[in-house]
C-alpha positions as CSV (number, residue, x, y, z in Angstrom):
1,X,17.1,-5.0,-12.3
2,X,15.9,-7.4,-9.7
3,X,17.4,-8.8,-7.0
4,X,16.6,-11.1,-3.5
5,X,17.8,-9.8,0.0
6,X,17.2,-10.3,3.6
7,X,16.2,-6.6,4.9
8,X,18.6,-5.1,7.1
9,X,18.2,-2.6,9.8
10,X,20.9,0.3,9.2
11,X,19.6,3.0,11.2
12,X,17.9,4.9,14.0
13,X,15.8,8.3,12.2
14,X,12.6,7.8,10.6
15,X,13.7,7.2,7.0
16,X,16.0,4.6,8.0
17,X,12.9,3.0,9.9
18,X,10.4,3.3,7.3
19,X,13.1,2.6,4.3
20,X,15.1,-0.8,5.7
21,X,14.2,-1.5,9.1
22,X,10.3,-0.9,8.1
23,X,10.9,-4.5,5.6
24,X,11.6,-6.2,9.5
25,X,8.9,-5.1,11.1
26,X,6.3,-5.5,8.3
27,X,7.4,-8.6,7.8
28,X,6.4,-9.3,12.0
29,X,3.3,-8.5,11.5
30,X,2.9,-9.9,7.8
31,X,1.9,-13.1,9.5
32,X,-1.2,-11.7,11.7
33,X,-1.9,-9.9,8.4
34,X,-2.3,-13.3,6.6
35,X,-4.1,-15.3,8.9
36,X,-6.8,-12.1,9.4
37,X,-7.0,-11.7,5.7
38,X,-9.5,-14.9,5.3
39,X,-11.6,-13.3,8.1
40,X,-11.8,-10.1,6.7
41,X,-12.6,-11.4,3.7
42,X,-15.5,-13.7,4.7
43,X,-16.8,-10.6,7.2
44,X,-16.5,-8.2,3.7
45,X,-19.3,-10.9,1.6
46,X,-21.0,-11.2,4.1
47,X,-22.2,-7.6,4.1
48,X,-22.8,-7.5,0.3
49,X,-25.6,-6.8,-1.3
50,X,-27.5,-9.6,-2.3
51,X,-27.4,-10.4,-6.0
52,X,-30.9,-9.0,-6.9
53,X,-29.3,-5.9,-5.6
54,X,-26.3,-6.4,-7.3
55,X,-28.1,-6.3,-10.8
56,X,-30.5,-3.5,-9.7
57,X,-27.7,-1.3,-9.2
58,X,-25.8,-2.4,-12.4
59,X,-29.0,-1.7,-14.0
60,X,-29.5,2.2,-12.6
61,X,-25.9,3.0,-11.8
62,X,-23.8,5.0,-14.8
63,X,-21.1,2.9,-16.1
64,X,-18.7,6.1,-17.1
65,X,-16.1,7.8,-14.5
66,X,-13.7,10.4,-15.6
67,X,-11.0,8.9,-13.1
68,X,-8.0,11.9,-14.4
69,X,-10.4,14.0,-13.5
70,X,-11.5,13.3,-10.2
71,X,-10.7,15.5,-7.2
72,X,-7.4,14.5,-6.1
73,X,-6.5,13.5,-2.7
74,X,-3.3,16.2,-2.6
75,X,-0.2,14.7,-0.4
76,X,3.5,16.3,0.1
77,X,4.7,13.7,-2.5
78,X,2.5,13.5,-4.8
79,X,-2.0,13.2,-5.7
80,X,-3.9,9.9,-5.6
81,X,-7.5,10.0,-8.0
82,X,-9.8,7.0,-7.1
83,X,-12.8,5.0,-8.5
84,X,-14.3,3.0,-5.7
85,X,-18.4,2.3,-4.5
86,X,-18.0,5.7,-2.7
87,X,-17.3,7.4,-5.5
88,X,-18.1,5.2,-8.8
89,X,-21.7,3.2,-7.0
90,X,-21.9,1.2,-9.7
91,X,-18.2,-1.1,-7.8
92,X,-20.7,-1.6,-5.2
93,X,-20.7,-5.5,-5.0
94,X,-18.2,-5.9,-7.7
95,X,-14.9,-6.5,-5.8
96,X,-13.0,-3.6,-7.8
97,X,-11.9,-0.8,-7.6
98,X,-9.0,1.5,-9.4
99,X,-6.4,4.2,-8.6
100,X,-4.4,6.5,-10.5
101,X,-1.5,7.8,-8.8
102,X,0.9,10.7,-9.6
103,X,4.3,10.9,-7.5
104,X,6.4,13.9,-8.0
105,X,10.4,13.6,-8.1
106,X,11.0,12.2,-4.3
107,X,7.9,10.9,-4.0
108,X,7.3,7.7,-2.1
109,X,3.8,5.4,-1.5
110,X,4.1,5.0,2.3
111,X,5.6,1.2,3.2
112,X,1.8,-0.4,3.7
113,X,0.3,-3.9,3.1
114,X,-3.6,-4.8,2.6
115,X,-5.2,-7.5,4.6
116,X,-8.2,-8.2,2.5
117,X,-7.0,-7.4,-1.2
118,X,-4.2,-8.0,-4.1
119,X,-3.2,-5.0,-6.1
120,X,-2.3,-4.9,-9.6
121,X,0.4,-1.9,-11.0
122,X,0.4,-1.1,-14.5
123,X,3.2,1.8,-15.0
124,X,2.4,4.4,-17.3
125,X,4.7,6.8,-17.4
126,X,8.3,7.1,-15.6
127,X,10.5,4.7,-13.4
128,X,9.5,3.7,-10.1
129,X,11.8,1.5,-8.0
130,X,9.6,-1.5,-5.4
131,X,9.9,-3.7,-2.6
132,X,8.1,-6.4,-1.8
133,X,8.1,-8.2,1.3
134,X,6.4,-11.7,1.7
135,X,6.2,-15.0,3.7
136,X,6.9,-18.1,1.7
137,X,6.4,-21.6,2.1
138,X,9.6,-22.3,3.5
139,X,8.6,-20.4,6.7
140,X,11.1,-17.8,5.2
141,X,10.4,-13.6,4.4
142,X,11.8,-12.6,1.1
143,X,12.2,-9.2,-0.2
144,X,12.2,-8.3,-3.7
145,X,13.6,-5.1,-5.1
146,X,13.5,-4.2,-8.7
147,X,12.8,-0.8,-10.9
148,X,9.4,-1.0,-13.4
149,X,9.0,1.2,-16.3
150,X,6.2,2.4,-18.7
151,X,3.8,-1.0,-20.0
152,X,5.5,-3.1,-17.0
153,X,2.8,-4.6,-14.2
154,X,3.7,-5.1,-10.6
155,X,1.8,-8.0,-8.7
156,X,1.7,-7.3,-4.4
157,X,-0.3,-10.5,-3.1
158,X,-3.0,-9.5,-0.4
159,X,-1.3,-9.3,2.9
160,X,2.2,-8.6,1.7
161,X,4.3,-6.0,2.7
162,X,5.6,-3.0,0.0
163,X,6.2,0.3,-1.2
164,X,7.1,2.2,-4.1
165,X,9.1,5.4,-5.4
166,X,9.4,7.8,-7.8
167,X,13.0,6.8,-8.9
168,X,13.7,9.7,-11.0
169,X,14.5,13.1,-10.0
170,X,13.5,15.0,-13.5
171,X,10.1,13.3,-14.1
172,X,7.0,12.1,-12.3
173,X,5.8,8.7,-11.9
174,X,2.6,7.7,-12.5
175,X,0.8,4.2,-12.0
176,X,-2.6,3.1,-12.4
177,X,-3.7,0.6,-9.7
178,X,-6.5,-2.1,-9.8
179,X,-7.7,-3.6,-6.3
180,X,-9.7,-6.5,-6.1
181,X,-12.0,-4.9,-3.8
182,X,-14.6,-2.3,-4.1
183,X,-13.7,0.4,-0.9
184,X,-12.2,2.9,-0.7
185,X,-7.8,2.6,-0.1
186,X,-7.7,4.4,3.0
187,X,-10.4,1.2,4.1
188,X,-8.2,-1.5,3.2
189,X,-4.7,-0.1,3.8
190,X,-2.2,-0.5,6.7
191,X,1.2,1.9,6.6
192,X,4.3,1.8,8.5
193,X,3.6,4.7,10.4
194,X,1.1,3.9,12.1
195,X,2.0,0.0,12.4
196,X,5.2,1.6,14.2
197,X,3.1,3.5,16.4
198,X,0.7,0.9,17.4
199,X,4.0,-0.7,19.8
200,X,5.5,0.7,22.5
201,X,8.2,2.5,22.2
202,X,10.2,-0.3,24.5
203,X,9.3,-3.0,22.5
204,X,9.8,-1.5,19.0
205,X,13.5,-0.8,20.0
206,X,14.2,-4.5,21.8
207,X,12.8,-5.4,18.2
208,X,15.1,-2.9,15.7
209,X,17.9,-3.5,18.6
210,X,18.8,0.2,18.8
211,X,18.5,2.3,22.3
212,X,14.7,3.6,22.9
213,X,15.8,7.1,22.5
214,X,16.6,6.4,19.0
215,X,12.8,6.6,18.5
216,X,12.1,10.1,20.0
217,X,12.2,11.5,16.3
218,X,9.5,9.6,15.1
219,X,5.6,11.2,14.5
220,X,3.2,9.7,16.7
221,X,0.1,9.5,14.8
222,X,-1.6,6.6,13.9
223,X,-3.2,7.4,10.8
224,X,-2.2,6.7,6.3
225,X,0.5,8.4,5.2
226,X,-0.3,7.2,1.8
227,X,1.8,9.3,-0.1
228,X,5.1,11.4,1.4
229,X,8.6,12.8,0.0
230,X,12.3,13.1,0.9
231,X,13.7,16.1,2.1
């Protein structure tokens, strides 16, 4: 099912923040996003290797990772297992890089965008319900929200806001995901969290409308979530 809605803010406790109000306030710094993601992007060639040592390490690097069995990265929700330059050299220069991640029953991919890369989703096994926030040439944000299932691919454009969920409570969800850059996530990744806690407390409540105490409940690190659960 897909639909197109203007995000609303409904409430005042964490979830509410990072599950509706979040869609707002991505969405107000989508735009510094955008216009930093040419930049970052120019920066990132720049300190590529040149292409003789491109093909060098093409030529001495192995060309086989066993990506499902990788360390995980273990999180409250779920395990993300990565193939980047850090840990598959032969990316290095390449502009790729891929993730396989596993979200148990109530698990969620933290609200995030990427300045400097597009993802690709292919769904593999279970149901997984997304939201994508973006800007559009209208001067409008839009937010799409649909469920994707097994053989289904989910496009987020670099620079736009979204998340995704393990929508089923008897199965997990697992998704492989292809970046068109070759570092690692955590490199390329901005979450909710700790876009939320990068403003003042007085201005991020002027901006959701609700009183400043309303926010005493939220964590105040500023560091990826990447992958969490409801309680």
């Amino acid at each position: 099912m897909s639909s197109e809605s203007e995000p609303e803010t409904t409430g005042v406790n964490r979830r509410a923040v990072i599950g509706t109000g979040a869609a707002a306030l991505g969405g107000a710094a989508l735009g510094a996003g955008l216009l930093a993601a040419t930049g970052c992007a120019d920066t990132a060639a720049s300190q590529l290797p040149n292409t003789g040592e491109i093909v060098e390490n093409l030529q001495n690097s192995t060309h086989l990772f066993h990506l499902t069995s990788a360390d995980p990265e273990r999180f409250d929700g779920g395990t993300l297992q990565g193939a980047h330059e850090g840990s598959f050299p032969v990316l290095a220069g390449q502009h790729g890089s891929v993730y396989f991640v596993r979200l148990e029953p109530g698990g969620i991919r933290e609200p995030h965008w990427h300045p400097s890369a597009w993802e690709m989703n292919y769904h593999i096994s279970g149901t997984a319900k997304w939201t994508i926030l973006g800007t559009h040439s209208d001067g409008s944000y839009r937010t799409q929200s649909f469920e994707a299932h097994p053989g289904d691919l989910v496009f987020a454009p670099q620079g736009f806001f979204h998340y995704f969920e393990n929508a089923r409570t008897d199965a997990p969800l697992e998704v492989l995901i292809v970046f068109n850059t070759s570092a690692a996530e955590t490199n390329d990744d901005i979450g909710i969290l700790a876009a939320i806690n990068s403003i003042p407390r007085s201005v991020l409540a002027t901006v959701l409308a609700i009183p400043e105490s309303a926010l005493a409940g939220i964590p105040t690190d500023i560091k990826p979530v990447v992958v969490t659960k409801r309680h």
